[in-house]
MARZAKOL-414505 format. One record per residue (C-alpha): residue in one letter; x negated, y negated, z negated. Coordinates in steps of 0.001 Angstrom, whole numbers, padded with zeros to 6 digits, always signed. Layout:
// residues N
AXYZ...
END
This chain:
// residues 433
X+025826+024134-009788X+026780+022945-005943X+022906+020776-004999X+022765+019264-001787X+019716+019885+000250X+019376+016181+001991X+017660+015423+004960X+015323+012566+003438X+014528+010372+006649X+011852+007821+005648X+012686+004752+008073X+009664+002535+008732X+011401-001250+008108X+013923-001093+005681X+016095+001950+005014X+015816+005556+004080X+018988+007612+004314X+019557+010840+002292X+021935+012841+004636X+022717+016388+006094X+023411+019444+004173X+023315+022841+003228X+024398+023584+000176X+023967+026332-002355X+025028+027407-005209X+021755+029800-006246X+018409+029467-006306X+016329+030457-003148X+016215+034126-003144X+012650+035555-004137X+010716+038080-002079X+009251+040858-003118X+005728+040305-004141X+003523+043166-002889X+000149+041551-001959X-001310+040402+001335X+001004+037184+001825X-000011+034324+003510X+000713+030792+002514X+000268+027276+003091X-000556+024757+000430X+000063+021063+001253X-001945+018896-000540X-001400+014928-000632X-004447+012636+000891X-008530+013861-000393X-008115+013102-004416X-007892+017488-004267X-012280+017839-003853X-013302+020365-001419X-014951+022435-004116X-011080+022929-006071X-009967+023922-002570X-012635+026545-001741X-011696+027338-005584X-008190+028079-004912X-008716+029911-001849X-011291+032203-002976X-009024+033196-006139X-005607+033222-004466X-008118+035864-002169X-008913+037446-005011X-005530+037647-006840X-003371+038916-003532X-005529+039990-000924X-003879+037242+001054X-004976+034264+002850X-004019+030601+001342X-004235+028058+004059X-004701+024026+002759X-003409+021197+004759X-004244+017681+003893X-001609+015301+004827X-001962+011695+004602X+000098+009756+002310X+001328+007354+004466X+003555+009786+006683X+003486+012739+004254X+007331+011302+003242X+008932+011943+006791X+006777+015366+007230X+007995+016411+003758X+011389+015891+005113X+011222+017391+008343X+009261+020641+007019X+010722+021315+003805X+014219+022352+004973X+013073+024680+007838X+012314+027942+006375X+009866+028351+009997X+007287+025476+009336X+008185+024466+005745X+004499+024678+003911X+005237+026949+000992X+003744+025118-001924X+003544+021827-001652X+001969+018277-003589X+004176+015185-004244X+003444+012169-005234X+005255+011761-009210X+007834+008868-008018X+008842+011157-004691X+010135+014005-007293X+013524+013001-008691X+014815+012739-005218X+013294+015908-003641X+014748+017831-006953X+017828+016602-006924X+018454+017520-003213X+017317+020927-004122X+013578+020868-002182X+012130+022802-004348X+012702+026605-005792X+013899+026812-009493X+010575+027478-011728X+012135+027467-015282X+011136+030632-016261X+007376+030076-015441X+007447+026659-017227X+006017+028140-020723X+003360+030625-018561X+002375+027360-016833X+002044+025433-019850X+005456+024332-021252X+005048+021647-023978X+001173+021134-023011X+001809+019551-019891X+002198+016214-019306X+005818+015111-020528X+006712+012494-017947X+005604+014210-015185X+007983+016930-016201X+010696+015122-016502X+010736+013746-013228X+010608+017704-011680X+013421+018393-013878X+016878+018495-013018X+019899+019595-015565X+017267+021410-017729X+015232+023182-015349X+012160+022932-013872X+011525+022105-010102X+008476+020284-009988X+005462+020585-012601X+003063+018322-013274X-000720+018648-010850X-003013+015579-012203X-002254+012466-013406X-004952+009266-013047X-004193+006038-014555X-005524+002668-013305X-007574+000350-015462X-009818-002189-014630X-013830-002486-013076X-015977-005468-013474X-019211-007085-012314X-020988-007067-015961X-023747-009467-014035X-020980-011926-012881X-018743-012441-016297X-021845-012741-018050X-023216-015261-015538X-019923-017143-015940X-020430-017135-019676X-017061-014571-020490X-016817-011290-022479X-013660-008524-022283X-010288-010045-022673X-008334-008815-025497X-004993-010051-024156X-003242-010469-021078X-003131-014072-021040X-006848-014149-021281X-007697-011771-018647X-005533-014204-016704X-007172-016926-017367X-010860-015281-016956X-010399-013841-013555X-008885-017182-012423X-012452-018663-013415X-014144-016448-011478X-012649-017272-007807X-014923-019193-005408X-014023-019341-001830X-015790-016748-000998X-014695-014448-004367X-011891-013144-005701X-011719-013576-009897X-009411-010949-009641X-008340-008540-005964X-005527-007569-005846X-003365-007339-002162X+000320-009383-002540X+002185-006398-001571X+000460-004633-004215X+003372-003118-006397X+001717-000545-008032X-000845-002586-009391X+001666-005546-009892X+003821-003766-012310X+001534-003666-014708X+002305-007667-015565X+005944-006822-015400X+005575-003790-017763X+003113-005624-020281X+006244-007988-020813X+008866-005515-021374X+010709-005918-017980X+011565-002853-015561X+012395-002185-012088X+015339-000595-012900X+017600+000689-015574X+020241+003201-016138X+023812+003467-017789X+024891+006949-017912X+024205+008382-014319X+024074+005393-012418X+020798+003284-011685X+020572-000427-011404X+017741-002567-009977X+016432-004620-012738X+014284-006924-010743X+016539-010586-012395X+016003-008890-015989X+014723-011904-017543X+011399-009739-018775X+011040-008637-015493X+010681-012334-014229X+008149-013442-017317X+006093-010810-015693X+006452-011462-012226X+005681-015140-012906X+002422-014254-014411X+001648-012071-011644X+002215-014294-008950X-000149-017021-011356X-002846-014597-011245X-002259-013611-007320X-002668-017126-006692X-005627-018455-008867X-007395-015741-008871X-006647-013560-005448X-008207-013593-001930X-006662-010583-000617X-004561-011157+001898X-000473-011698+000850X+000249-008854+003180X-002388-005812+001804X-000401-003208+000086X-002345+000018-001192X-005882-000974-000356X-009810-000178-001338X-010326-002802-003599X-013980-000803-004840X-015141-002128-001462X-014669-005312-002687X-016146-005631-005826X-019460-003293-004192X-022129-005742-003399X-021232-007108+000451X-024188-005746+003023X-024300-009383+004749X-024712-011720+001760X-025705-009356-001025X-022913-010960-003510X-019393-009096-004112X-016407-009957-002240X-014262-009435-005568X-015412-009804-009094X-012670-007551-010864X-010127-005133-009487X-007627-002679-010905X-008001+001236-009319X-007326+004343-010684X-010064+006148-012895X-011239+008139-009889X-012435+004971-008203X-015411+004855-009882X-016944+007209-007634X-016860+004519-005114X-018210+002023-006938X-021633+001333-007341X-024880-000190-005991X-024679+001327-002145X-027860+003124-000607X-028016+004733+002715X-026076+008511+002508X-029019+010974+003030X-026506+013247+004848X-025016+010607+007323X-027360+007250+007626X-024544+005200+009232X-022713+005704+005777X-023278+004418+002490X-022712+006118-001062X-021994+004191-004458X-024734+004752-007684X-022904+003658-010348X-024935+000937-012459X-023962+000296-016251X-026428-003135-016205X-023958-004212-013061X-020664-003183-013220X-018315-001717-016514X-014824-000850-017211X-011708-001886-019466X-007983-001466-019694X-005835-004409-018864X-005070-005681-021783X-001409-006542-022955X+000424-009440-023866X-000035-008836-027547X-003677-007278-027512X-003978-003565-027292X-003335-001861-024015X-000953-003086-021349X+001371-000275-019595X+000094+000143-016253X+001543+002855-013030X+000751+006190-014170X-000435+007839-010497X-000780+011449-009857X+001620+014344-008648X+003711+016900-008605X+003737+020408-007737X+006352+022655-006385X+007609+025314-004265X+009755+025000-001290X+013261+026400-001508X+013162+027619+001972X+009508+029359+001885X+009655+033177+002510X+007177+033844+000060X+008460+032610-003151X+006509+035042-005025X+003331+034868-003316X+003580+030960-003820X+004560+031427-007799X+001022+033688-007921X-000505+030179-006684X+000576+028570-009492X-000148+030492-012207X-003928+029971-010727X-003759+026544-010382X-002368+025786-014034X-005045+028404-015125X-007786+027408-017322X-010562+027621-015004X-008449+025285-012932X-007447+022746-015091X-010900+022208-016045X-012350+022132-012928X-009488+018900-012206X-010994+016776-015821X-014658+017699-014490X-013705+016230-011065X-011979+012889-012677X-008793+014145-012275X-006361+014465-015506X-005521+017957-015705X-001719+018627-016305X-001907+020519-019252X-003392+018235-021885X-005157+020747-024074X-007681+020760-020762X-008046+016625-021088X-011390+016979-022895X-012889+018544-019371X-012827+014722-018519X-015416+013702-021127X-016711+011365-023169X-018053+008688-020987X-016705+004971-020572X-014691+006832-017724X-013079+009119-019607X-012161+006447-022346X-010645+004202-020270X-008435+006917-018367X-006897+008490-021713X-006330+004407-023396X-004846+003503-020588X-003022+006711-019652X-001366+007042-023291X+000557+003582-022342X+001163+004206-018957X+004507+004334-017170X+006420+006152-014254X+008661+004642-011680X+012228+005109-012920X+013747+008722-012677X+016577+007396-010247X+017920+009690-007383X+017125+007629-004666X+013740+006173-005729X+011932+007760-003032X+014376+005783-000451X+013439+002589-002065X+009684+003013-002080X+009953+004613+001923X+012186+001558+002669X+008583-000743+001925X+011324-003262+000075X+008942-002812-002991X+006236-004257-000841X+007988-006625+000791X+009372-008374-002985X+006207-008264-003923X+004699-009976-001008X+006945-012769-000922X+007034-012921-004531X+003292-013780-004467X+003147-015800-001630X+004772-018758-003866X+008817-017866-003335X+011290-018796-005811X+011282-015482-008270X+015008-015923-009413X+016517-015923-005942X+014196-013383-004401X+014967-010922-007521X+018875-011276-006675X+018347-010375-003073X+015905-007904-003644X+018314-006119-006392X+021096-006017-003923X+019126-004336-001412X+017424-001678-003945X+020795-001164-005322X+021887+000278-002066X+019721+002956-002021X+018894+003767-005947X+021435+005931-006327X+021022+008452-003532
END
């Protein structure tokens, strides 16, 4: 099989071009594994705790006598680093994180060694399905799933109850509550205009998509008349309910709904975050260790948790975050890095990711999560959650920030119908690869 090893350049307005070359028709060749090596293990932003990473050193220690080194990198460059590092076999790190809607494109330009014949030691039909199809590429493995979070949705207990209103059971009426709740100096509902990854949820819950596929070739599906029920509802709630600014993107939104330090009331009476959020979230007190910080005590008689619901009752799908894990095709240490793995999809591992709030990849390890209204939430809202599509080119379209810009203009009152047109011209340019 001839795979193209692109040079993914993430532009910073509108366009990320899949280019250069060096093609192969093998997988990486493997080095002999015989203790000792030193590697480098890129991880994506802080959701990886310090503890798992002491954890991971010490073992990989432990296991090879070698030295693992962990570099954070920050999400919102880690797309042009991946592509500058990954194809130089001098400065590429040799395991590395990505973010679950980067994968299809970094497999299919052959990133990332071939892993197929660790996939059952890892885990095989345990791990998390759709995060294993996106790593996979003709029938073999690339990329395996590392945690998976799903978003669902915090409230202020104390200020739907003041306002009279108990848990929606359908998406219409979590509309209509959150629009209740905005005064002019809170928002019923935060959540930032350019906020696609939180705005998909409204055009999932309809049936719509961002794009589709027939046969091997992707299509923006932004004008899908599901797609606009949704986005029309979304741009509703944005508006009667929202005082985020139109141009806020990814954001903090726990901030918001915390109780504000000048006037003692929240800034935000609902928001959507991933589960992990709810370590932020809370009623604040001085940090013991640093008294110019704060740290959030979470408070069941103040704030509580649901999943959005859907149209129909039950659980709306909402973006399924978390990552993928892989090895660079041009490390020199391929087996040192596959010794890495086989620690981090251990046992001891896996659990230590549920006790930490993040969703272990291999789901016999989900109970590590727990029982709590936390835990609940995560796996209800997890079991209907959905990926971006599986499309060659996705990661151009999300580093192009046209997702962000659609959705910005989309909620800042412009005519859905014409915007999806343009927008699914401009997607279509780059879908595909």
């Amino acid at each position: 099989m001839n795979r193209k090893f692109g040079v993914v350049a993430a532009a910073t307005a509108a366009l990320l071009v899949l280019g250069g070359c060096a093609s192969t028709d093998t997988p990486a060749a493997t080095d002999e594994f015989t203790g000792g090596k030193d590697i480098t293990f890129w991880v994506m932003g802080g959701d990886t705790p310090e503890a798992l990473r002491d954890y991971l050193k010490t073992e990989y220690a432990d296991a090879t006598g070698g030295t693992l080194t962990i570099e954070q990198q920050d999400w919102s460059d880690a797309l042009s680093k991946l592509t500058t590092a990954l194809p130089d076999a001098e400065n590429t790190p040799d395991v590395v994180e990505i973010g679950n809607t980067w994968s299809p494109t970094f497999t299919t330009v052959g990133a990332f060694s071939d892993i197929t014949d660790l996939h059952e030691e890892l885990g095989g039909d345990k791990l998390l399905k759709s995060f294993v199809d996106v790593g996979t590429v003709d029938g073999a493995n690339y990329a395996e799933p590392y945690y998976f979070g799903s978003r669902y949705i915090f409230y202020r207990k104390d200020v739907w109850a003041a306002a009279g209103l108990s848990v929606p059971t359908t998406l219409e009426e979590f509309n209509e509550s959150v629009a209740t709740l905005k005064t002019a100096g809170q928002s019923g509902f935060y959540i930032g205009g350019e906020d696609w990854r939180n705005g998909v949820s409204w055009i999932f819950a309809n049936g719509g998509e961002l794009a589709t596929v027939d046969g091997t070739t992707w299509s923006s599906s932004l004008s899908d008349p599901k797609t606009i029920e949704g986005l029309e509802q979304l741009q509703a709630v944005y508006t009667d309910a929202s005082l985020a600014p139109v141009t806020e993107a990814d954001s903090t939104p726990w901030v918001n709904i915390n109780n504000n330090a000048s006037t003692g009331a929240p800034e935000a009476a609902t928001i959507i975050a991933p589960g992990w959020a709810h370590w932020s979230i809370g009623d604040l007190t001085p940090d013991p260790a640093d008294s110019t910080k704060t740290v959030a005590t979470w408070n069941d008689d103040v704030f509580g948790v649901f999943v959005l619901p859907g149209v129909d009752g039950g659980a709306a799908p909402v973006f399924a975050g978390g990552s993928n894990i892989a090895i660079s095709a041009a490390s020199k240490n391929q087996s040192a890095s596959r010794e890495l793995l086989k620690i981090i999809f251990s046992e001891e591992y896996q659990t230590l990711l549920g006790q930490n709030g993040l969703g272990p990849a291999n789901l016999d390890y989900a109970s590590a999560l727990g029982d709590d209204q936390f835990a609940k939430a995560l796996s209800e809202s997890a079991a209907n959650s959905k990926l971006t599509p599986a499309a060659p080119g996705w990661a151009a379209v999300e580093g192009s920030g046209l997702l962000e810009e659609f959705f910005g203009k989309v909620n800042g009152g412009g005519d859905i119908t014409a915007l999806a047109k343009e927008y699914d011209a401009k997607i279509d340019e780059l879908i595909n690869g």
